[in-house]
Structure formats: structure tokens, C-alpha cells
C-alpha positions as CSV (number, residue, x, y, z in Angstrom):
1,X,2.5,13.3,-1.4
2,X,-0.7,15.3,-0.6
3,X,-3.7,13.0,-0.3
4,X,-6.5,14.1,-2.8
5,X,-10.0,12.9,-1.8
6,X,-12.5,11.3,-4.6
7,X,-14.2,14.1,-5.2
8,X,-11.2,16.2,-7.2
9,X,-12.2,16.5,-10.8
10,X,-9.8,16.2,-13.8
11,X,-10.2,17.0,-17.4
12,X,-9.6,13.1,-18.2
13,X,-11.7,10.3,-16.4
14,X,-8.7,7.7,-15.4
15,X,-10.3,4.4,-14.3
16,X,-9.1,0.9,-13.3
17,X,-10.7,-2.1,-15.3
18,X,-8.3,-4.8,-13.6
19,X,-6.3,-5.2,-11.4
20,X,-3.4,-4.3,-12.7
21,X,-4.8,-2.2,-15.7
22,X,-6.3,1.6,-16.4
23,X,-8.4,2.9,-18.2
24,X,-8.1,6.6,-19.9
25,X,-11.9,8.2,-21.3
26,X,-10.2,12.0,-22.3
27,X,-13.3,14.5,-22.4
28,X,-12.5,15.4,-26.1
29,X,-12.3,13.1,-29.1
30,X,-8.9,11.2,-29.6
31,X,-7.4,8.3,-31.3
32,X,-7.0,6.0,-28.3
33,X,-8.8,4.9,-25.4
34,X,-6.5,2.6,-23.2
35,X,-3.3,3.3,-21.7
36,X,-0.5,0.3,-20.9
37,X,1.8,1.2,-18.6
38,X,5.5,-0.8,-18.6
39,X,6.3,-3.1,-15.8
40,X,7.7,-2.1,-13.1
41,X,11.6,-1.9,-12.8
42,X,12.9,0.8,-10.8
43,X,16.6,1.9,-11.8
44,X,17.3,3.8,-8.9
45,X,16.8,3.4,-4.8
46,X,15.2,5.1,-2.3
47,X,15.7,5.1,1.7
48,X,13.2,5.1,3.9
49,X,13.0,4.6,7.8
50,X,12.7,1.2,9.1
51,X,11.4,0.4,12.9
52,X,9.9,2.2,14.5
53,X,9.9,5.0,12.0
54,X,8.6,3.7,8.6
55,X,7.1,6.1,6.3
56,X,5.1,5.0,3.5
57,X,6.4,3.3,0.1
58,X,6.7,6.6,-1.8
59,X,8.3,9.0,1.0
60,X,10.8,11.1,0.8
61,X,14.5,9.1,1.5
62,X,15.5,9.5,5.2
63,X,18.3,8.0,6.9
64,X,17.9,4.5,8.2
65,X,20.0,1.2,9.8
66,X,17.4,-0.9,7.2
67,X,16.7,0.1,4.0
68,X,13.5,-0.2,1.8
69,X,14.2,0.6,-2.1
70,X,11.7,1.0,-4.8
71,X,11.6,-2.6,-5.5
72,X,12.7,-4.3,-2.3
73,X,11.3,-3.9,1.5
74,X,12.7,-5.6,4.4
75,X,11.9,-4.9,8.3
76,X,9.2,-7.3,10.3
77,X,6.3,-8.4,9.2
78,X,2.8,-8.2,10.8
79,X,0.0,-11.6,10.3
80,X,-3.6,-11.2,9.8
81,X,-6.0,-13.9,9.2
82,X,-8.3,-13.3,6.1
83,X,-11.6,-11.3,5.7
84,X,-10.0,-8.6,7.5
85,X,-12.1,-5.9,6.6
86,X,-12.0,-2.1,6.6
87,X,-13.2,-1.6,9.7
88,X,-11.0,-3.6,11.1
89,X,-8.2,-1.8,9.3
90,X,-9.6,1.8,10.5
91,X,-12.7,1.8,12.7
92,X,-15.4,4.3,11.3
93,X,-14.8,6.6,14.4
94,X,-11.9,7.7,13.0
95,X,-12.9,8.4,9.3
96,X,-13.4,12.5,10.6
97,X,-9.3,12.6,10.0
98,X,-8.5,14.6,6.6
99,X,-5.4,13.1,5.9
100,X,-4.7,16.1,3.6
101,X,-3.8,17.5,6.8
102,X,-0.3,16.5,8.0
103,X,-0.8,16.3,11.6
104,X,-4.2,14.5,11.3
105,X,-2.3,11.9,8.5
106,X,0.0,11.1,11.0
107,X,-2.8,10.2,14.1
108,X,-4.8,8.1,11.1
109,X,-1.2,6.2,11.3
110,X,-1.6,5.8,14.6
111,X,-5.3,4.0,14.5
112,X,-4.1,1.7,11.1
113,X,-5.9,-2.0,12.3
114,X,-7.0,-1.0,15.8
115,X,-9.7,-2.6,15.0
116,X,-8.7,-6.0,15.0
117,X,-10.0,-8.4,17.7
118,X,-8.6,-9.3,20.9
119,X,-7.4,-12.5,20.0
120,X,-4.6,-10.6,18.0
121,X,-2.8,-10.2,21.4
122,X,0.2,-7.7,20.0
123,X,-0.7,-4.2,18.4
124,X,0.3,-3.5,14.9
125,X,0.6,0.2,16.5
126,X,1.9,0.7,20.0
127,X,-0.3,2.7,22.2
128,X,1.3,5.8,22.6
129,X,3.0,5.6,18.9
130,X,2.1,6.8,15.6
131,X,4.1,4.5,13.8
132,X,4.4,0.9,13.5
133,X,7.4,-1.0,13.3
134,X,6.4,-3.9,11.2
135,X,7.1,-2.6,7.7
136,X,5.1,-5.8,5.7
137,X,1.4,-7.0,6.5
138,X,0.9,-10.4,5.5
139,X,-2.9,-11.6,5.2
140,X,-4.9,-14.2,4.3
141,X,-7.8,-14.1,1.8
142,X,-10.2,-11.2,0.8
143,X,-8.2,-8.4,2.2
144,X,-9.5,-4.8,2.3
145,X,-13.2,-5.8,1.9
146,X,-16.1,-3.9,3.6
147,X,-16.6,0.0,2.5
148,X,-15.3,1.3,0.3
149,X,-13.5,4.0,2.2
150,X,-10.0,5.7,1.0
151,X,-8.5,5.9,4.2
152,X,-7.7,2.2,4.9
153,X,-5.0,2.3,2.5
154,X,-4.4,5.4,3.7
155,X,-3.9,4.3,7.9
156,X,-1.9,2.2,6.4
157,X,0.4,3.9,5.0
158,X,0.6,7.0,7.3
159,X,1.5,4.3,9.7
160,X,4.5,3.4,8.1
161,X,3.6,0.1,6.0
162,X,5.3,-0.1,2.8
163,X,3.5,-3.4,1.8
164,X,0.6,-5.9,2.2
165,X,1.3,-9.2,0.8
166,X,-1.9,-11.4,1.0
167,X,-3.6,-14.2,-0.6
168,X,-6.4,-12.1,-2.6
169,X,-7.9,-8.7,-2.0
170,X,-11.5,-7.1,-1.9
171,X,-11.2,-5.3,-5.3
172,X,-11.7,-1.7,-4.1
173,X,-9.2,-2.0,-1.3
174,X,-6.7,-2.5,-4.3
175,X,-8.0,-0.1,-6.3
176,X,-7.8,2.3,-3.6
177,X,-4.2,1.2,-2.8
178,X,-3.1,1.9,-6.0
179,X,-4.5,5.2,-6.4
180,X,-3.6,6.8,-3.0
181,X,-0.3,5.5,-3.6
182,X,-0.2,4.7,0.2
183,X,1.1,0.9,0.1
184,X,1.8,-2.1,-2.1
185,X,-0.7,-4.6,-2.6
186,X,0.7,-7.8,-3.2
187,X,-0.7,-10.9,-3.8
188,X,0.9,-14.5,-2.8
189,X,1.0,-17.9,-4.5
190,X,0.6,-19.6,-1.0
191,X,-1.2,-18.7,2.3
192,X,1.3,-16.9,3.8
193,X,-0.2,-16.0,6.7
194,X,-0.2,-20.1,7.6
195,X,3.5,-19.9,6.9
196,X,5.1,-16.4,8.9
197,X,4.5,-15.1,12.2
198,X,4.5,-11.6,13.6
199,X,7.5,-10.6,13.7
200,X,9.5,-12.7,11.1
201,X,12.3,-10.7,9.2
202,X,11.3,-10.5,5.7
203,X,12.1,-9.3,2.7
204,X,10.2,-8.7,-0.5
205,X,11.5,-8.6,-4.0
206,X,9.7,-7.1,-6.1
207,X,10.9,-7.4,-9.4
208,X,11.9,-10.7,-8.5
209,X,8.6,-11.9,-7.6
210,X,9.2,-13.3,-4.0
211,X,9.2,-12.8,-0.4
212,X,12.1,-14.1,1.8
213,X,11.3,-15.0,5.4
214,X,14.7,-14.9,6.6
215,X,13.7,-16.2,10.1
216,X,12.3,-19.9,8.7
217,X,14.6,-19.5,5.8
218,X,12.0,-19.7,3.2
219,X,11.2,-18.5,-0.1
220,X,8.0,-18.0,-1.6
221,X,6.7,-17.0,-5.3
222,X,4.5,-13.9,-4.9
223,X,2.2,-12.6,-8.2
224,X,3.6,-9.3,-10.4
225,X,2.1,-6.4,-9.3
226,X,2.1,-5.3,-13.2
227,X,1.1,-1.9,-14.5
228,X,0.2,-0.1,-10.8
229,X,3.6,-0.7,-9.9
230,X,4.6,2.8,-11.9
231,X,1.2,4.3,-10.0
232,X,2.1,3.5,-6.8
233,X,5.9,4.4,-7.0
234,X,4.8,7.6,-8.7
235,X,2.8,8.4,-5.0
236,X,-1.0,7.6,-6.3
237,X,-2.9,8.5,-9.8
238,X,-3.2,11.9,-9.7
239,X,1.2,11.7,-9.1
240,X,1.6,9.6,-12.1
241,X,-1.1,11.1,-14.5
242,X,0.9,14.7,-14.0
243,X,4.2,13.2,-14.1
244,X,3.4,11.4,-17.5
245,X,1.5,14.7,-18.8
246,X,-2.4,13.3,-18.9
247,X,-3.0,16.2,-16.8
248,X,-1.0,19.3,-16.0
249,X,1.5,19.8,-13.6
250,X,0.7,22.4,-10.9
């Protein structure tokens, strides 16, 4: 999908009060004033490239040896630690990128958590590459926090990751995640991050709740991701407010 920056307007005013929840303020006068959306089950599949060229959770199907659906990913996963901010997840040098624009979406990819310190001794990007080929990021706690810049999400998903499952999140990175469209954020019952490595083969379910890590053999419980499951899958807000009619179609 095209990327639309904060500062499109809409006749409606659609805003997140929770997590998982939205909130719909129309301009004019009507009978309602919150919107639940159903859980996520998705009744049909979509392919998207695995290593080393993953596009985002809500691309376009492409041919691929591993397969990502709607409500499963599988491919490698990538570990980070927790308070791993925005900065670390795209460096401010790098925020000039309009990732309306596709060839400057794609070298955003390329930058997603070059920031990270030296003690992470393998690059979730090759240099060289735009795309990564670790398909899940599993964190710690307090993901996403820092600024409150869109194009975290966004270097995240131009870079190929379908999904970050962490321990908790810095509320706006979710937020953000949800209304770009760009990834799923997923939150753990366990610290993960204590329990994979880089480079684990895993596979997340997501309407059944869990993540396999079919290197260690493991299983682990992993929260709904509720009503922004439809958002994300729909490619962002502005996607799924046109596609259910709360604003027109273009």
C-alpha cells in the first residue's frame, strides 16, 4: 500500500484508545461513537517472499519456497534485548526518506535497526541488501519507545519483517504499527528474547495464539492481537476505513 503521512485529513477523526481498540468522532452528528471490530480470522492465504526477499505483512502474493499467510509467519527470527528504541530501529539521519516514494521505501528497508549497538554482532540487514532475511523480530520489554516517528514501523516493514513479537511495547510504536499497516505487533506471555536466538526457525500462529520455535522445539502462548488484526491485514487505517466505507474509496 501507499504510505500516507500524519498530516492527511479525513472527514471522520479515527483514533486508538487501547491497544487493540478505535475510536470513531464522525464530524457530523450520529447515533454512535465507537466502532468494534471482529477478531481476526482470516479465511483465505496470502504468499509472500521469505529469505532474503520478504515483503511486508500486507504485500502483494509473490512466489516463495516459505510461505507467510494472513494468520501464520514462518522464516528466521531476529533477537533484541528490551528498551530498543526508535532510534535504534531507524537512526534520525535517515527520517529525510518519504516512504511514499517506492524507491526511497525500499532504502528505509535497508537502514530498519542499523542502529543497534555493536554488541549485536550480526546485522538484521546485510550491508549491501535492502531486505532482511529474518521475517520475525523477537524483543524484550518496552519495544518501539523513544519518538514518536512513523517510519520505525515503517523500516520495518519495507525491510521485509512481517512480525515483532515482544514482551510489551512503547504505546505509540504500536499504535503506529497498526495504522501504517507495516508489521504485526505481537506481544508474548514469556520473555522470549531469553528463550530464541537469531536465527531460530519460527513460526507464529496467529489465530492460534502461539509461536513455535521449531529449532528448540518449543511452544509458547503469545497475547491476541484483537481488533487491529483486521487494520493491519487491511494494509493500515486509512486501508481499512475505505474498505469498510467510513471514508470513500478513491
Amino acid at each position: 500500500m501507499a504510505f500516507f503521512s500524519s498530516t492527511a485529513t479525513v472527514p471522520q477523526n479515527l483514533t486508538f484508545v487501547s491497544s487493540n481498540k478505535l475510536s470513531f468522532s464522525p464530524s457530523s452528528t450520529t447515533s454512535f461513537n465507537f466502532v468494534s471490530f471482529p477478531s481476526f480470522q482470516s479465511k483465505f492465504c496470502k504468499t509472500i517472499t521469505s529469505s532474503p526477499q520478504i515483503t511486508r505483512a500486507h504485500a502483494p502474493p509473490t512466489p516463495s519456497t516459505e510461505t507467510t499467510t494472513a494468520s501464520s509467519f514462518h522464516g528466521l527470527c531476529y533477537v533484541v534485548g528490551d528498551n530498543i528504541d526508535t532510534d535504534q530501529i531507524i537512526p534520525a539521519e535517515h527520517l529525510t526518506l518519504v516512504p511514499s516514494k517506492p524507491d526511497e521505501y525500499q532504502k528505509l528497508g535497508s537502514f530498519a535497526l542499523i542502529g543497534l549497538p555493536d554488541s549485536y554482532t550480526v546485522r538484521f540487514v546485510e550491508s549491501g541488501e535492502t531486505k532482511t532475511k529474518y521475517s520475525i523480530i523477537i524483543g524484550g520489554a518496552n519495544f518501539g519507545c523513544g519518538s514518536s516517528r512513523e517510519h520505525a514501523p515503517v523500516a520495518l516493514g519495507a525491510s521485509g519483517a512481517a512480525a515483532v513479537v515482544a514482551e510489551s511495547y512503547a504505546r505509540i510504536f504500536f499504535r503506529n504499527s497498526v495504522a501504517t499497516g507495516e508489521v504485526y505487533p505481537l506481544e508474548s506471555e514469556t520473555r522470549l528474547c531469553e528463550e530464541c536466538r537469531t536465527g531460530d526457525v519460527v513460526t507464529v500462529e496467529l489465530a492460534e495464539n502461539r509461536l513455535i520455535n521449531h529449532t528448540s522445539g518449543k511452544e509458547y502462548q503469545l497475547k491476541p492481537i484483537g481488533d487491529a488484526g483486521p487494520v493491519i491485514e487491511a494494509g493500515g487505517i486509512f486501508a481499512y476505513a475505505r474498505k469498510t466505507g467510513m471514508i470513500p474509496t478513491r
